[in-house]
N, CA, C and O atoms as CSV, one atom per row, in Angstrom:
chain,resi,resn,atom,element,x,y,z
A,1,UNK,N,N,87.751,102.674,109.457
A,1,UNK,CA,C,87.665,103.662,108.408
A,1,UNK,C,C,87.687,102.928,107.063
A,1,UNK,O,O,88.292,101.865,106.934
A,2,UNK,N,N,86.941,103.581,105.955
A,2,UNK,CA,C,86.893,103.146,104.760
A,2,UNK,C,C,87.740,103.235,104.043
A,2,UNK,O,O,87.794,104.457,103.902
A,3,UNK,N,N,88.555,102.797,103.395
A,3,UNK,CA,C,89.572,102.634,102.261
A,3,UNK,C,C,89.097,104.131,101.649
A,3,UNK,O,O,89.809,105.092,101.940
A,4,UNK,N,N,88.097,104.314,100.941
A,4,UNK,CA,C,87.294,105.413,100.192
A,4,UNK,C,C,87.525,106.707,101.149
A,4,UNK,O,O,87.885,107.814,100.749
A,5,UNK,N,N,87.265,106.370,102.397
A,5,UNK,CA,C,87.455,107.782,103.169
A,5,UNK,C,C,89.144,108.106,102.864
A,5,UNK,O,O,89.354,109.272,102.532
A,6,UNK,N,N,90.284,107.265,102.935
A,6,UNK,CA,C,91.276,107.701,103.026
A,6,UNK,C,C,91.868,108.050,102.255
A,6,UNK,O,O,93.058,108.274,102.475
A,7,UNK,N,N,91.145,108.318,100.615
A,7,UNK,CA,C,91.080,108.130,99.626
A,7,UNK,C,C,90.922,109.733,99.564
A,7,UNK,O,O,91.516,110.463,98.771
A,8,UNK,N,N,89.947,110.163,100.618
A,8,UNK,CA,C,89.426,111.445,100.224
A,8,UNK,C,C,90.357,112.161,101.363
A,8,UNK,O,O,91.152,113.064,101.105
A,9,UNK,N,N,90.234,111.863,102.068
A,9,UNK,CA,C,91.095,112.439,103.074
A,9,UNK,C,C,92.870,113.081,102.484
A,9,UNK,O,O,93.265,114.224,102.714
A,10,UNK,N,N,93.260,112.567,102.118
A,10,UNK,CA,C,94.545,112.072,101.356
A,10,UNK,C,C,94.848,113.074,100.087
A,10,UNK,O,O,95.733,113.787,99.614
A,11,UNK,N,N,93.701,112.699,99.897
A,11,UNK,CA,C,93.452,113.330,97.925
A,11,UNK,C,C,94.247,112.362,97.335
A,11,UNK,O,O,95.269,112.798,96.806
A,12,UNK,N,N,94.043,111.077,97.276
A,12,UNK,CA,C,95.057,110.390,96.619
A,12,UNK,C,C,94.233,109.418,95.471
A,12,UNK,O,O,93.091,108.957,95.451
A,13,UNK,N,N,95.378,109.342,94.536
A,13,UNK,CA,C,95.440,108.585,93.295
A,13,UNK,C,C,94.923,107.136,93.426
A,13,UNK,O,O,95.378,106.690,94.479
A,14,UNK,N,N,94.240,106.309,92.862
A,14,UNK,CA,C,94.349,104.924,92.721
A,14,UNK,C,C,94.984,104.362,91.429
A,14,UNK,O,O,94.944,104.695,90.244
A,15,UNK,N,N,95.720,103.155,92.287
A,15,UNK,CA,C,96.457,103.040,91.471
A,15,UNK,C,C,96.238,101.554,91.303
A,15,UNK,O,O,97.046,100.992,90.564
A,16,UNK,N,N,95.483,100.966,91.743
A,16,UNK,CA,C,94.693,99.740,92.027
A,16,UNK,C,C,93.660,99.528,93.056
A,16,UNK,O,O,93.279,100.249,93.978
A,17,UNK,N,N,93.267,98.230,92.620
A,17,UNK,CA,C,92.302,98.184,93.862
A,17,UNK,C,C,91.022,98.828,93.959
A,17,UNK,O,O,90.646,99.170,95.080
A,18,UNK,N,N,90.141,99.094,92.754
A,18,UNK,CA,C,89.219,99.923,92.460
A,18,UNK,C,C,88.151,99.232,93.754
A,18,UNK,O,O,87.909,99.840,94.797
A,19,UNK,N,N,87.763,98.260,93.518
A,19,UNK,CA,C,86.687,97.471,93.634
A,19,UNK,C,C,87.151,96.908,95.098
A,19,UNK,O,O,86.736,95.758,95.236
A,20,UNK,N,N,87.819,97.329,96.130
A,20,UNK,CA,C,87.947,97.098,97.552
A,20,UNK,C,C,87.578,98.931,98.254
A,20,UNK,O,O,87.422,99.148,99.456
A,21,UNK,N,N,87.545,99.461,97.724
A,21,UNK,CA,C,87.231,101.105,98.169
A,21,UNK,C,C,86.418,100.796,99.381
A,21,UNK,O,O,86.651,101.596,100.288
A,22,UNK,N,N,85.720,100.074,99.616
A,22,UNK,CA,C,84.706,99.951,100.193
A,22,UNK,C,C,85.082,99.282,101.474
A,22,UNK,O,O,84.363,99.367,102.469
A,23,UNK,N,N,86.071,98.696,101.457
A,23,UNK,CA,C,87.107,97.421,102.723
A,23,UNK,C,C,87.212,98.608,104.022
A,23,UNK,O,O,87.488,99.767,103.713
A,24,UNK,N,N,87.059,98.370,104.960
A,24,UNK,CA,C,87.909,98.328,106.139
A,24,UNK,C,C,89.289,98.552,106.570
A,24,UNK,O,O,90.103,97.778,106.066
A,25,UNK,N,N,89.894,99.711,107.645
A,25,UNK,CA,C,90.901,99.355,107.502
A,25,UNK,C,C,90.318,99.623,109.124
A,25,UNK,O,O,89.249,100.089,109.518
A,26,UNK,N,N,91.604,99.073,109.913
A,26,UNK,CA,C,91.185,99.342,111.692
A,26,UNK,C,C,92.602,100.104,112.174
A,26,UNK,O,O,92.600,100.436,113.359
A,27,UNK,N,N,93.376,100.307,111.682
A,27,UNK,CA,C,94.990,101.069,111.753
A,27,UNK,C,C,95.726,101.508,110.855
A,27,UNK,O,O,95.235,101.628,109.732
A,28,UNK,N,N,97.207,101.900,111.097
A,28,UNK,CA,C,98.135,102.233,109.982
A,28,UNK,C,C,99.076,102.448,110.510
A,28,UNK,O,O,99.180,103.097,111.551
A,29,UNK,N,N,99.860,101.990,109.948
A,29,UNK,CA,C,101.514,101.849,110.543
A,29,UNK,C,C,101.933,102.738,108.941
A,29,UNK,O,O,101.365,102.577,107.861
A,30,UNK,N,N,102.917,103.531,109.205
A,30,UNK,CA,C,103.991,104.616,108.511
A,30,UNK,C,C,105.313,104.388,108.618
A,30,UNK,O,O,105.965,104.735,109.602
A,31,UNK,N,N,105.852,103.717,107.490
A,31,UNK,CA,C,107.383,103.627,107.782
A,31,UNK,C,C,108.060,103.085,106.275
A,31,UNK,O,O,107.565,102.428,105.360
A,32,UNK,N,N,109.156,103.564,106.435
A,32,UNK,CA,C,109.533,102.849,104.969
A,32,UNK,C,C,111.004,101.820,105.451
A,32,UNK,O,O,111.886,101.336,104.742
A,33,UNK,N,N,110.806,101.769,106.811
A,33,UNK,CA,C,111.611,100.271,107.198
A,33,UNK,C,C,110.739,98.876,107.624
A,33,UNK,O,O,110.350,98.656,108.771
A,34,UNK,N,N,110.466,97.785,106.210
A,34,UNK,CA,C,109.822,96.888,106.393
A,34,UNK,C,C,109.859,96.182,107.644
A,34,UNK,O,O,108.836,95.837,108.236
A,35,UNK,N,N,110.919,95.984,108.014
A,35,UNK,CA,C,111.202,95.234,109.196
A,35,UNK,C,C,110.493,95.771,110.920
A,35,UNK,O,O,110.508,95.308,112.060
A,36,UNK,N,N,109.994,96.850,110.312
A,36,UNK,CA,C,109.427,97.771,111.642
A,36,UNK,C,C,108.049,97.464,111.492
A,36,UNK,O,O,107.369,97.043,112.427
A,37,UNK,N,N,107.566,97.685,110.213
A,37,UNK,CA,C,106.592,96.720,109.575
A,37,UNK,C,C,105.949,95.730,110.335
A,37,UNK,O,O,104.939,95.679,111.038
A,38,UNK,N,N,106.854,94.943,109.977
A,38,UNK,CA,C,106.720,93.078,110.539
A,38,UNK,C,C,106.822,92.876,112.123
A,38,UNK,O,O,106.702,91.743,112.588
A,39,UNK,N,N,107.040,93.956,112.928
A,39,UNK,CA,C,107.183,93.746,113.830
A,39,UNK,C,C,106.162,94.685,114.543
A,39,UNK,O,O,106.262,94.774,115.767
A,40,UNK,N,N,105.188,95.397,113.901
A,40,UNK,CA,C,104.888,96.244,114.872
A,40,UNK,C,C,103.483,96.762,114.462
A,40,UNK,O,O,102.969,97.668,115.117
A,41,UNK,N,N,102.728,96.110,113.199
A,41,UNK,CA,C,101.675,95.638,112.576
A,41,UNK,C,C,100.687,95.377,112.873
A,41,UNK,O,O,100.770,94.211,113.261
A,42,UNK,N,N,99.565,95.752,112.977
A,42,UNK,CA,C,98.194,94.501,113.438
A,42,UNK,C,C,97.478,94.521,111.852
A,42,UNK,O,O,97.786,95.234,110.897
A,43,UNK,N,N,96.622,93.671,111.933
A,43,UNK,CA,C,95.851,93.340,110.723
A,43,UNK,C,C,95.234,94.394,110.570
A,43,UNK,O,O,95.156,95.401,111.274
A,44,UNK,N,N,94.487,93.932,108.947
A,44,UNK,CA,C,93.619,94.797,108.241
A,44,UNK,C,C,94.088,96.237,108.358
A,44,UNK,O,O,93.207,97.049,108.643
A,45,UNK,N,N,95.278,96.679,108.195
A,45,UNK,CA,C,96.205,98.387,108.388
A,45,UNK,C,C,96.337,98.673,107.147
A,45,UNK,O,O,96.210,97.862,106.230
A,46,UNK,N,N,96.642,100.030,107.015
A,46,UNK,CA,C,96.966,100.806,105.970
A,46,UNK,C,C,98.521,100.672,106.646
A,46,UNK,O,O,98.841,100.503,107.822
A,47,UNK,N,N,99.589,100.855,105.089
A,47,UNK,CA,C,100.844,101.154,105.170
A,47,UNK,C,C,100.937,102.418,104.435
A,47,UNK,O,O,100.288,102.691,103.425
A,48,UNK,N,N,102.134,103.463,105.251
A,48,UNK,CA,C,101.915,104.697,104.887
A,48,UNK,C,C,103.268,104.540,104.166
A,48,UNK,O,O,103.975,103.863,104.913
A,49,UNK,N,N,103.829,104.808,103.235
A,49,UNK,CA,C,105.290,104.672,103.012
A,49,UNK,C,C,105.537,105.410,101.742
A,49,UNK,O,O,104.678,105.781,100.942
A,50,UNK,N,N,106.996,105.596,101.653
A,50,UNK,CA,C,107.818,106.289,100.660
A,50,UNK,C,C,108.415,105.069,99.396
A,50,UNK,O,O,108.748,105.310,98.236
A,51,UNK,N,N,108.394,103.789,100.091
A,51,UNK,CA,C,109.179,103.028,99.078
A,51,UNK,C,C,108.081,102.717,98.132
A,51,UNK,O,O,106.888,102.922,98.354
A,52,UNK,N,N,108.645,102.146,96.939
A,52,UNK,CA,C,107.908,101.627,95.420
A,52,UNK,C,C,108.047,100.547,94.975
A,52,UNK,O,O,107.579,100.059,93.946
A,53,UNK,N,N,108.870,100.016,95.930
A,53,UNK,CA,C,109.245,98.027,95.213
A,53,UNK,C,C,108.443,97.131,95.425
A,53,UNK,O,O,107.498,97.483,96.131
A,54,UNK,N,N,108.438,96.410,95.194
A,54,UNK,CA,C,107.527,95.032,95.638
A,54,UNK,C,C,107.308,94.602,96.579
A,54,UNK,O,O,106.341,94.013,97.063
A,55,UNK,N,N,108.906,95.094,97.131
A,55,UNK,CA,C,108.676,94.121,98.809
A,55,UNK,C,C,107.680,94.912,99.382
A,55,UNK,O,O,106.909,94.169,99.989
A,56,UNK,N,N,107.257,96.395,99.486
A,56,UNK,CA,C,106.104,97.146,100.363
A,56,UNK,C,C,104.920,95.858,100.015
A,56,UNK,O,O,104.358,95.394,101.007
A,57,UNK,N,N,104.559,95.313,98.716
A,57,UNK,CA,C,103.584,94.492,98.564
A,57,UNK,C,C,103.326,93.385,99.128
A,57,UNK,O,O,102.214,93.026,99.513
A,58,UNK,N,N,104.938,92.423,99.256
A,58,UNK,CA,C,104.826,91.738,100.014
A,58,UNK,C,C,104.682,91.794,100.985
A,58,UNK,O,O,103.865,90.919,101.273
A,59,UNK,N,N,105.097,92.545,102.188
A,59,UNK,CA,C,105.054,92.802,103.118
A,59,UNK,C,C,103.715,92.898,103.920
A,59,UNK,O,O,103.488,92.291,104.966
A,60,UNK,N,N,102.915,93.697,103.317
A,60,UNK,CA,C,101.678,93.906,102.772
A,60,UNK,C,C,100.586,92.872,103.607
A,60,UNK,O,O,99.881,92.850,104.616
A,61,UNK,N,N,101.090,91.795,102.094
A,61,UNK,CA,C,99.942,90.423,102.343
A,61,UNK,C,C,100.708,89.933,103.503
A,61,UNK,O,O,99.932,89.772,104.445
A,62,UNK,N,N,102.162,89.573,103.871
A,62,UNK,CA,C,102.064,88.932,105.172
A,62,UNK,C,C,101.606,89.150,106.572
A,62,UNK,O,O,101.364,88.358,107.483
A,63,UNK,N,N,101.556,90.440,106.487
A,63,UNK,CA,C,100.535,90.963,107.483
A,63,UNK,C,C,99.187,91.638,107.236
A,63,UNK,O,O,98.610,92.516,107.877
A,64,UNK,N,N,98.829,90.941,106.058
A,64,UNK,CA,C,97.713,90.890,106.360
A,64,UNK,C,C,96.274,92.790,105.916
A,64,UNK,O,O,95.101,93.162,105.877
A,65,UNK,N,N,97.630,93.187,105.733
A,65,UNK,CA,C,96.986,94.788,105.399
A,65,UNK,C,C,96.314,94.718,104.105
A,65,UNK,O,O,96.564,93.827,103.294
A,66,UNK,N,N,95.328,95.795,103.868
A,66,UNK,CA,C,94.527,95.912,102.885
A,66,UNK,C,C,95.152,96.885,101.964
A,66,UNK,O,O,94.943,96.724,100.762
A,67,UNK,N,N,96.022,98.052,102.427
A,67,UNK,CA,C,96.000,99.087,101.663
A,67,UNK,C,C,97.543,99.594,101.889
A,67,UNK,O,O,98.118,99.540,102.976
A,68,UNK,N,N,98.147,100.125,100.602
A,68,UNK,CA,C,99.277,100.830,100.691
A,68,UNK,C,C,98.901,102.259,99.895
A,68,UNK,O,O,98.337,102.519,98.832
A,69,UNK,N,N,99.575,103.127,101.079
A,69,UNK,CA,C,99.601,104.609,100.699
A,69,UNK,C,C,101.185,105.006,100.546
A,69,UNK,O,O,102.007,105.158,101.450
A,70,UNK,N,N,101.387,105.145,98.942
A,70,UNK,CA,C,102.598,105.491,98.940
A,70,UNK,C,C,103.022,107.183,98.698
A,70,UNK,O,O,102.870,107.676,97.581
A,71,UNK,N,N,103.458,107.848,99.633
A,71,UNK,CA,C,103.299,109.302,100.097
A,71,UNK,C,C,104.610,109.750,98.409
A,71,UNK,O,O,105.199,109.040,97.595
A,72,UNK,N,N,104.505,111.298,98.643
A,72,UNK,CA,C,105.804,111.997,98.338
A,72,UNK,C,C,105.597,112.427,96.541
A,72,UNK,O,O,106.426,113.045,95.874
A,73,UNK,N,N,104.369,111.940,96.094
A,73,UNK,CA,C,104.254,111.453,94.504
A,73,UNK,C,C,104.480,110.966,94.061
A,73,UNK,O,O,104.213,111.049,92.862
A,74,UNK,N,N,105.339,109.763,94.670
A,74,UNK,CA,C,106.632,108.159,94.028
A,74,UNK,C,C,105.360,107.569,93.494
A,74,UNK,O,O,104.249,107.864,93.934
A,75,UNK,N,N,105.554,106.830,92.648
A,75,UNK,CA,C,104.694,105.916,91.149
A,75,UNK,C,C,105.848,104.834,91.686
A,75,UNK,O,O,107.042,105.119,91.764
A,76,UNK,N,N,105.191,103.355,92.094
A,76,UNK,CA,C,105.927,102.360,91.787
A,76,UNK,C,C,105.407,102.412,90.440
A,76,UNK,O,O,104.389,102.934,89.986
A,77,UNK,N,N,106.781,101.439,89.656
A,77,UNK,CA,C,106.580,100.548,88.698
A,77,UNK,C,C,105.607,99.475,87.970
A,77,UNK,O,O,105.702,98.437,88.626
A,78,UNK,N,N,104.655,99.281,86.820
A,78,UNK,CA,C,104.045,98.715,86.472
A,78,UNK,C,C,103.799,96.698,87.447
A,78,UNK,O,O,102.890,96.050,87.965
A,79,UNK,N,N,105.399,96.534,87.128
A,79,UNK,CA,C,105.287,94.628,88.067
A,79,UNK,C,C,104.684,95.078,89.754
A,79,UNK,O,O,103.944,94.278,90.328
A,80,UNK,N,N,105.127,96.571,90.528
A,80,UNK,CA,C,104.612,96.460,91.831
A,80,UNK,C,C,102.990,96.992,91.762
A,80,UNK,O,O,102.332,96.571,92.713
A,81,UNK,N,N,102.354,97.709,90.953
A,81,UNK,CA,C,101.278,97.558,90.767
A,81,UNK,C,C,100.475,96.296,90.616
A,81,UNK,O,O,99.591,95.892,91.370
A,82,UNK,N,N,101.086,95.552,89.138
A,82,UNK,CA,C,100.521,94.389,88.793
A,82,UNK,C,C,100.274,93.467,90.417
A,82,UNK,O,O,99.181,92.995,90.730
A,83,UNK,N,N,101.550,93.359,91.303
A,83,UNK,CA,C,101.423,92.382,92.390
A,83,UNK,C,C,100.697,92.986,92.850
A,83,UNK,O,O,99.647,92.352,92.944
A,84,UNK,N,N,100.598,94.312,93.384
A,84,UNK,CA,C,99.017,94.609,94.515
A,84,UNK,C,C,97.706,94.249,94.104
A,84,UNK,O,O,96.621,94.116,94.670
A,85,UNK,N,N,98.183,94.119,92.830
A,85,UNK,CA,C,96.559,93.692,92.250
A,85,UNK,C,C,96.363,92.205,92.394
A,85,UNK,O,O,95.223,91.764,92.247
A,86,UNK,N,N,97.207,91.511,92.625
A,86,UNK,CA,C,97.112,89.906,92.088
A,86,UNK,C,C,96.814,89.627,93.807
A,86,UNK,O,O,95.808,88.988,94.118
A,87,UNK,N,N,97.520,90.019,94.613
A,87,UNK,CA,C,97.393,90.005,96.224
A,87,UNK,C,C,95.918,90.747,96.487
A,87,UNK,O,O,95.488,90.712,97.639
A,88,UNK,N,N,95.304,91.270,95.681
A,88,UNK,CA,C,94.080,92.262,96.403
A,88,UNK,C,C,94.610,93.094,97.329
A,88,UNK,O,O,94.160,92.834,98.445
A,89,UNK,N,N,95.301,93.894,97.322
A,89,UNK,CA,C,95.523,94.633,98.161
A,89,UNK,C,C,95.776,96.649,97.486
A,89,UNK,O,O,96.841,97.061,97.026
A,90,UNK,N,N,94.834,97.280,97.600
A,90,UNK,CA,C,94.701,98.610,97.317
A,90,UNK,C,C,95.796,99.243,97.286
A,90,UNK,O,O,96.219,99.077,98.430
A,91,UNK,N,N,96.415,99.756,96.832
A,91,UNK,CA,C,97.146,101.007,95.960
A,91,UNK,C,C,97.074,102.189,95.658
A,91,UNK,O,O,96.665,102.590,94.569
A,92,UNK,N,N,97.573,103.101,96.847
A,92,UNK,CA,C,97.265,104.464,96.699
A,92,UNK,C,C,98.549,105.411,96.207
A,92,UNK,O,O,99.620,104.809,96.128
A,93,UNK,N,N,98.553,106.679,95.904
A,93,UNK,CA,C,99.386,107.193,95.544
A,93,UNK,C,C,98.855,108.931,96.256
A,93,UNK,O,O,97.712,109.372,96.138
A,94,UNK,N,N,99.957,109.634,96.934
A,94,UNK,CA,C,99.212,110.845,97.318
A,94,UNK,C,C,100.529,112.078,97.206
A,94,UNK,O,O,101.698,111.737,97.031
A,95,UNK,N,N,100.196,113.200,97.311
A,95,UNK,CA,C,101.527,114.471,96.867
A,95,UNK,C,C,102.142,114.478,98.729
A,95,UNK,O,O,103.342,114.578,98.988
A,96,UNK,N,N,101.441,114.397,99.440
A,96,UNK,CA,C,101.582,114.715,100.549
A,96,UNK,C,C,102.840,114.086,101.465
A,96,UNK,O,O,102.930,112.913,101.103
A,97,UNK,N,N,103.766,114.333,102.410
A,97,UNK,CA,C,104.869,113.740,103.066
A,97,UNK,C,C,104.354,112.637,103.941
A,97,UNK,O,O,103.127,112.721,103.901
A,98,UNK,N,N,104.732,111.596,104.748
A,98,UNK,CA,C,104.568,110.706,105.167
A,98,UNK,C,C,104.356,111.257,106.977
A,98,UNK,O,O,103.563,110.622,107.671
A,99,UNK,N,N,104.992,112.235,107.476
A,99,UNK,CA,C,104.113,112.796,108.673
A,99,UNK,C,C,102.784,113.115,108.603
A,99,UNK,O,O,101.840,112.813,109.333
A,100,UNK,N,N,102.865,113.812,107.554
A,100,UNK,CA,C,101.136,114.920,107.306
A,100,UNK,C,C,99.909,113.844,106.874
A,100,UNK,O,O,98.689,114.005,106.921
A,101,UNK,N,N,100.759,112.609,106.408
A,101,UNK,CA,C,99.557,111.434,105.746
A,101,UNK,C,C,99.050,110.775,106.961
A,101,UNK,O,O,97.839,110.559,107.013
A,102,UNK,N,N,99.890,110.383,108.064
A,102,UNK,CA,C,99.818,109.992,108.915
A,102,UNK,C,C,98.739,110.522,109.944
A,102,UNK,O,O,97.764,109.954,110.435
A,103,UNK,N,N,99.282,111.901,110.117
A,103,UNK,CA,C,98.325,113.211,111.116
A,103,UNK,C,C,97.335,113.242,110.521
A,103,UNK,O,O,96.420,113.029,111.317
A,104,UNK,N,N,96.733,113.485,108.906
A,104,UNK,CA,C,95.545,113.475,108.854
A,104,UNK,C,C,94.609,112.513,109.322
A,104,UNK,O,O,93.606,112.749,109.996
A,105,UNK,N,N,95.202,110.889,108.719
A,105,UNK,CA,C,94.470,109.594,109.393
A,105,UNK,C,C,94.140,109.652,110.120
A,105,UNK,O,O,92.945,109.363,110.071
A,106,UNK,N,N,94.737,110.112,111.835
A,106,UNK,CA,C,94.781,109.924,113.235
A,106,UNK,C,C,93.922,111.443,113.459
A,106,UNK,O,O,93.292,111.670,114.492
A,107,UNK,N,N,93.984,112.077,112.715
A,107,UNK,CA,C,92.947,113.708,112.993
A,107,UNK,C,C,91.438,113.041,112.761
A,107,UNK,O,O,90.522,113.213,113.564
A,108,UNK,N,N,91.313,112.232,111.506
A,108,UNK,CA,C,90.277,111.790,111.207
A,108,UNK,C,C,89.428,110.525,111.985
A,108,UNK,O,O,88.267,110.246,111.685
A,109,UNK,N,N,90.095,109.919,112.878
A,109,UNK,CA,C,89.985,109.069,113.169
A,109,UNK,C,C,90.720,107.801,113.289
A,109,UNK,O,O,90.559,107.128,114.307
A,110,UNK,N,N,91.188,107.566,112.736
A,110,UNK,CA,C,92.178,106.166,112.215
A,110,UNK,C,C,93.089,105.533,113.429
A,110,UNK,O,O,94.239,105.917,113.643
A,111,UNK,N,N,92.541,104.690,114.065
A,111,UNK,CA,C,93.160,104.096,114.739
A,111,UNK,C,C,92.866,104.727,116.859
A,111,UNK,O,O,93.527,104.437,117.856
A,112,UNK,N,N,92.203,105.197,116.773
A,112,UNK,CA,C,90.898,106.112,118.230
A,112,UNK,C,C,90.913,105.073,118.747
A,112,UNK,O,O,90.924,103.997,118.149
A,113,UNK,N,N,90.919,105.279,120.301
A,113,UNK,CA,C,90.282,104.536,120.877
A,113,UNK,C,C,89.251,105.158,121.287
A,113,UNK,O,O,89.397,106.347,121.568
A,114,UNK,N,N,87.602,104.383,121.472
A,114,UNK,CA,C,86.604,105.411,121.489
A,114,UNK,C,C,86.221,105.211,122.864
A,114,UNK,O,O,85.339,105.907,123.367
């Protein structure tokens, strides 16, 4: 799925990352415990989450994900923006709860086996 589709799907904000819309994602893991994260991850994923700090960013690039969807209407801070941008890694923002962000992905497709 396209970064751009989840974009529409979502109804969500950019908040970086203009110019990757177009990227790939092949999954998405939902959680706002990093450590579940790191353990339970495959590449090129969307992260669905509630947190706003940096570490979601870091976390991010070590595995390798393209895109963070941060649910609930939470706005990280200007420095966790700035890092998604410096990492290339997309930045979303959406009104919606972190179940319903999830269910739409997987309604739409996101992560099927075909």
């Amino acid at each position: 799925m396209k970064i751009n589709e989840i974009v529409n799907i979502l109804d969500c904000k950019i908040l970086c990352g203009e110019d990757k819309l177009n990227d790939e994602v092949k999954s998405a893991c939902a959680s706002d415990l990093m450590s579940d994260v790191l353990a339970f991850v495959k590449d090129e994923a969307v992260l669905i989450t509630g947190l706003c700090n940096p570490q979601i960013v870091r976390t991010a690039e070590m595995m390798d994900m393209r895109c963070i969807v941060i649910v609930r209407s939470k706005k990280p801070d200007s420095e966790t923006i700035e890092l998604a941008r410096e990492k290339g890694i997309v930045m979303l923002s959406c009104k919606i709860r972190m179940f319903e962000a999830a269910g739409k992905l997987y309604e739409a497709g996101l992560n099927r086996e075909e």
